[in-house]
C-alpha positions as CSV (number, residue, x, y, z in Angstrom):
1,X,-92.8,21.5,79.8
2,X,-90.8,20.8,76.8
3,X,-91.0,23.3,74.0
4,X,-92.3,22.9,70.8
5,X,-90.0,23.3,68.1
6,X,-92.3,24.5,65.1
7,X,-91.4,24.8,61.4
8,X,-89.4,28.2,60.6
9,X,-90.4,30.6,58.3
10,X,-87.4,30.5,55.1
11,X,-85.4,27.8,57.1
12,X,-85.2,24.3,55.6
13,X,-84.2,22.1,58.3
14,X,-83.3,19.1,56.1
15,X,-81.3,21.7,53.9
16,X,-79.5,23.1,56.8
17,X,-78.4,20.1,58.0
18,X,-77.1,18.7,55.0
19,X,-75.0,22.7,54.4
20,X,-73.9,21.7,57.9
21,X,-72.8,18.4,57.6
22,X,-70.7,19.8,53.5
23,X,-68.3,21.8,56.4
24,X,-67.3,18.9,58.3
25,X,-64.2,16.6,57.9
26,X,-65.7,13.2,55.9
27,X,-65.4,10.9,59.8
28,X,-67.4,14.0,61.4
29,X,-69.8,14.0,58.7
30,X,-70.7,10.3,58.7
31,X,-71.3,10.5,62.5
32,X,-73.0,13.6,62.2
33,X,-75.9,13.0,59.5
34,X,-76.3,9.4,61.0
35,X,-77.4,10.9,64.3
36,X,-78.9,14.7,63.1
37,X,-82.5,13.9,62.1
38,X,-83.7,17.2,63.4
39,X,-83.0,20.3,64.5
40,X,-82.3,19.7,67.8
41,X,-79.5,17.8,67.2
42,X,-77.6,20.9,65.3
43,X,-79.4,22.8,68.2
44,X,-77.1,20.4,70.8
45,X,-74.1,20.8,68.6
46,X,-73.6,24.0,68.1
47,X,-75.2,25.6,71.6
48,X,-77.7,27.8,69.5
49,X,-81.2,28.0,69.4
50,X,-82.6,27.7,66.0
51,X,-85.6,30.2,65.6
52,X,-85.1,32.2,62.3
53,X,-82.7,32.9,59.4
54,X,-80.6,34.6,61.4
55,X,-79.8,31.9,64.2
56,X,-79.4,29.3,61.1
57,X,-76.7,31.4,59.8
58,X,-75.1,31.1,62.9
59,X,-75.1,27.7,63.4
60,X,-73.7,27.4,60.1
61,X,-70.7,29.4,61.3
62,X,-70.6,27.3,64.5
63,X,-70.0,24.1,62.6
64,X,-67.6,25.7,60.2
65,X,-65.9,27.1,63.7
66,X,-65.9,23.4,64.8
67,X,-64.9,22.1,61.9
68,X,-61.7,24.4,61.9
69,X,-60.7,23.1,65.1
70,X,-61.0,19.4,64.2
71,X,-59.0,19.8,61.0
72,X,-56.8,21.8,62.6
73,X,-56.2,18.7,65.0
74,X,-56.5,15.9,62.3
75,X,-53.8,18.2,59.9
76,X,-50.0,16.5,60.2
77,X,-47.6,18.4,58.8
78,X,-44.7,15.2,58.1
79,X,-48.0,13.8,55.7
80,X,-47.5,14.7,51.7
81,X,-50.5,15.3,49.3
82,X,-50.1,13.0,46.1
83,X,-48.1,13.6,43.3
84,X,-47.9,13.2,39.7
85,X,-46.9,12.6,36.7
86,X,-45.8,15.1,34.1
87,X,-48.4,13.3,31.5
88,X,-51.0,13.9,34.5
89,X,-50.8,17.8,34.1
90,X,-54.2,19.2,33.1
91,X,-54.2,21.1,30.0
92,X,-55.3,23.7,29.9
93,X,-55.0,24.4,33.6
94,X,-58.5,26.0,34.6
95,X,-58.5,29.7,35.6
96,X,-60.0,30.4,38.8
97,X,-61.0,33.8,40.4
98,X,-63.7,35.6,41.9
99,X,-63.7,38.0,38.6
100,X,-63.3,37.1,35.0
101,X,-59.7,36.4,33.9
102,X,-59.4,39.4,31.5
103,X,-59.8,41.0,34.8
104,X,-57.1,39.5,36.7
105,X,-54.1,41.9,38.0
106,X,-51.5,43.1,36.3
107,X,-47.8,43.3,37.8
108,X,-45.1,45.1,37.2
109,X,-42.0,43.1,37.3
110,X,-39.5,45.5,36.6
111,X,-41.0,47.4,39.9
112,X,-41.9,44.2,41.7
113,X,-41.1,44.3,46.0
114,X,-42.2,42.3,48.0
115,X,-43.2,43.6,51.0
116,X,-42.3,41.6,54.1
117,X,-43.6,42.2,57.8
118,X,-44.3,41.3,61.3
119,X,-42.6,38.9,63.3
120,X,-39.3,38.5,61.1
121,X,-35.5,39.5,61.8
122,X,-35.4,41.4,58.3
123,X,-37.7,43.5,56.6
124,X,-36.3,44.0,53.5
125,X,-38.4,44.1,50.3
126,X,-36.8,41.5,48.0
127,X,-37.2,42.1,44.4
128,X,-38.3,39.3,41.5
129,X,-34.4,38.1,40.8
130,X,-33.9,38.1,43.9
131,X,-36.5,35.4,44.8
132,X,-35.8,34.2,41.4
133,X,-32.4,33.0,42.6
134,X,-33.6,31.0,45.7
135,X,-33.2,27.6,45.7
136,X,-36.5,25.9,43.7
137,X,-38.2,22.5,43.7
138,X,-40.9,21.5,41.5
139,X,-44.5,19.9,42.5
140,X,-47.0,18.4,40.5
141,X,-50.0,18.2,42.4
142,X,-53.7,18.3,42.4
143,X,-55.3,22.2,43.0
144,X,-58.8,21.3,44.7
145,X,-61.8,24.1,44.2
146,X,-64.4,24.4,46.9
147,X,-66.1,24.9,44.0
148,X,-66.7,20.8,43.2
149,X,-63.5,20.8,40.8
150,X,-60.5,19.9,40.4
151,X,-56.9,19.6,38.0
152,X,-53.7,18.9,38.5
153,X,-50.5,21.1,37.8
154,X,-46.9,21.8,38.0
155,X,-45.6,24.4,39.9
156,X,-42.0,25.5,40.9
157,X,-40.7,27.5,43.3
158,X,-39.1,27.8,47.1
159,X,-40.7,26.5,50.1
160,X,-42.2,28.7,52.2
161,X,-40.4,27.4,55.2
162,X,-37.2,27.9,53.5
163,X,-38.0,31.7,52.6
164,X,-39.0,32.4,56.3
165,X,-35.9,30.9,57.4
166,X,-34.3,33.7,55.0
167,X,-36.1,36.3,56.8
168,X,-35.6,35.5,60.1
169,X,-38.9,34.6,60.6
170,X,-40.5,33.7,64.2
171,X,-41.8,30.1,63.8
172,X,-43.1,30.0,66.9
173,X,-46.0,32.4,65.9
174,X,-49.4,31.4,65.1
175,X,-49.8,32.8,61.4
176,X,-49.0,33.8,58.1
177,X,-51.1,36.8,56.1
178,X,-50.6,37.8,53.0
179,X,-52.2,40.4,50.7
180,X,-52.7,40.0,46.7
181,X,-52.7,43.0,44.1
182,X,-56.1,42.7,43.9
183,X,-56.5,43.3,47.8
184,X,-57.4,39.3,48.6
185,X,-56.1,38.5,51.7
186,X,-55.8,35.0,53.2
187,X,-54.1,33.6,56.5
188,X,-52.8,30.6,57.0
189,X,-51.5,28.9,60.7
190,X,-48.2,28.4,60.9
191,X,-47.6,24.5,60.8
192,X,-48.7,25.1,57.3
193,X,-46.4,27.8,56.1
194,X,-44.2,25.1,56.9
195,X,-45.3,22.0,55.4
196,X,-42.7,20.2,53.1
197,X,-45.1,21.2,50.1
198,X,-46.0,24.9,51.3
199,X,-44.5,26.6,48.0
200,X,-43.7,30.7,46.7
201,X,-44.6,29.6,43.4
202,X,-42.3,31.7,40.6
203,X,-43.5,29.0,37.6
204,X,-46.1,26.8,36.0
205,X,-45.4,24.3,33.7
206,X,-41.9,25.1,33.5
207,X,-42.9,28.8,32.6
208,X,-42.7,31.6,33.9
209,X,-46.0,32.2,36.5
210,X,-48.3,33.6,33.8
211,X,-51.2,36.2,34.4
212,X,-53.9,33.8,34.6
213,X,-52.3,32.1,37.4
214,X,-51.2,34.8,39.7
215,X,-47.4,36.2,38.3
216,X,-45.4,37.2,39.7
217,X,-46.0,34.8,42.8
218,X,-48.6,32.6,44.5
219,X,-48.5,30.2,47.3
220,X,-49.4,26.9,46.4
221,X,-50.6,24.3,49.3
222,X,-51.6,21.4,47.5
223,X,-53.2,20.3,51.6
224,X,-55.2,23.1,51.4
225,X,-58.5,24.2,48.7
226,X,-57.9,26.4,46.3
227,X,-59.2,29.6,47.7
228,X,-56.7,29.4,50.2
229,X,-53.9,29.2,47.9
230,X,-53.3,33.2,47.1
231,X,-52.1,34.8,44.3
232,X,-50.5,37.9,42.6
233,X,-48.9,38.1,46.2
234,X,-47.5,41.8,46.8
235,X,-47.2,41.6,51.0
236,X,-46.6,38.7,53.5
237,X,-46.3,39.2,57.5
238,X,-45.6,36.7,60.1
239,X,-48.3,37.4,62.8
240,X,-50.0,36.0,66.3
241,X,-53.1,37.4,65.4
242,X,-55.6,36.2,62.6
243,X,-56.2,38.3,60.2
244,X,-58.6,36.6,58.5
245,X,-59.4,36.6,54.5
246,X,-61.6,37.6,51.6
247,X,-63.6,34.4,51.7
248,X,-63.1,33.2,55.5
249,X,-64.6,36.7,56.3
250,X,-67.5,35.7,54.4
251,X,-68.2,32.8,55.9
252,X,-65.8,30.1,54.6
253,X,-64.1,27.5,56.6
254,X,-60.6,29.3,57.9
255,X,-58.9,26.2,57.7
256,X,-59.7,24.3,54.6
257,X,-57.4,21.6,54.6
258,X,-57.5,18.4,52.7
């Protein structure tokens, strides 16, 4: 006898499916919402049972599991984000944290190291001249928030390829962590970290990385959402295991691309 699916107590099925459907890539999405007129379908999806709260939440984190795996497949790492003009630049650049910016780190850059670990050749804490004098390019490219906004800025620095080259750095590996001043974390997979654009940002606007925007170094990934883009950068390892990250441990999409 089939079972009855009745309505669930603090679950909005309508609501849930659309929160499902915001964490898929825009092809998924289309397919998804033209065919998910009821529970069941995220039910099919996802291989969970919805009955409560709880088994919502995790089919929430099933989709955002699939939809990792489908950008992950759909990401190619020869294809550039847009760039721009310098008269495209967005002034004032928004600040963008999880705390107000007269609470944003402060670093030392007399004392500055950064700490480098895991699967690399050398170890060797490099100070700020020291990645000041790698070769730089400039990018001026649209920063995307998951938060609905967006604005588009310059940014200058090494790629991140190029600086794991430097180190000796296993490319073969599955992942690159890093750790912020303020204890963010973030990983990234490795075809990423090597993307063309994948940048150890030093400047913005021609200027010296201010405060506000993570001195003394963030990486910028113009193919990824902001939140994935870390700043105030103190640590970075090459790893095969997933470390995970401030927001990803909370329940945002791990990959995040564009």
């Amino acid at each position: 006898m089939p079972r009855i699916r009745k309505p669930i107590p603090g679950v909005d099925s309508k609501l849930l499916i659309k929160d499902a459907a915001k964490i898929m890539p825009d092809p998924t999405r289309r397919r998804f919402l033209r065919g998910a007129t009821s529970l069941g379908a995220l039910t099919f999806l996802t291989g969970c049972d919805i009955v409560d709260g709880l088994s919502a939440e995790r089919v929430l984190r099933k989709i955002s599991e699939f939809n990792d795996g489908a950008q992950a497949l759909l990401f190619n790492p020869n294809t550039l984000a847009p760039t721009y003009p310098e008269s495209a630049i967005t002034r004032p650049f928004p600040f963008n944290g999880y705390y107000a910016e007269d609470e944003a780190p402060e670093v030392d850059g007399e004392s500055y190291k950064l700490i480098v670990g895991g699967r690399v050749e050398n170890k060797k804490p490099w100070t700020l001249p020291e990645l000041y004098a790698l070769p730089q390019e400039k990018q001026i490219t649209r920063h995307v928030c998951v938060e609905g906004w967006s604005a588009i800025g310059s940014w200058t620095g090494v790629r991140l390829s190029e600086f794991l080259r430097r180190v000796g750095a296993d490319t073969t590996s599955k992942y690159v962590w890093f750790r912020c001043a303020e204890d963010y974390t973030n990983t990234i997979d490795m075809p990423t970290a090597l993307h063309a654009q994948t940048q150890l940002s030093f400047k913005f606007d021609n200027e010296i990385l201010p405060r506000s925007y993570g001195f003394p170094m963030k990486c910028r990934m113009p193919t990824k959402l902001g939140f994935k883009n870390p700043k105030y950068i103190v640590e970075l390892a090459v790893l095969n295991e997933d470390r995970g990250g401030y927001w990803e441990n909370q329940g945002y999409n791990w990959h995040s691309g564009l």
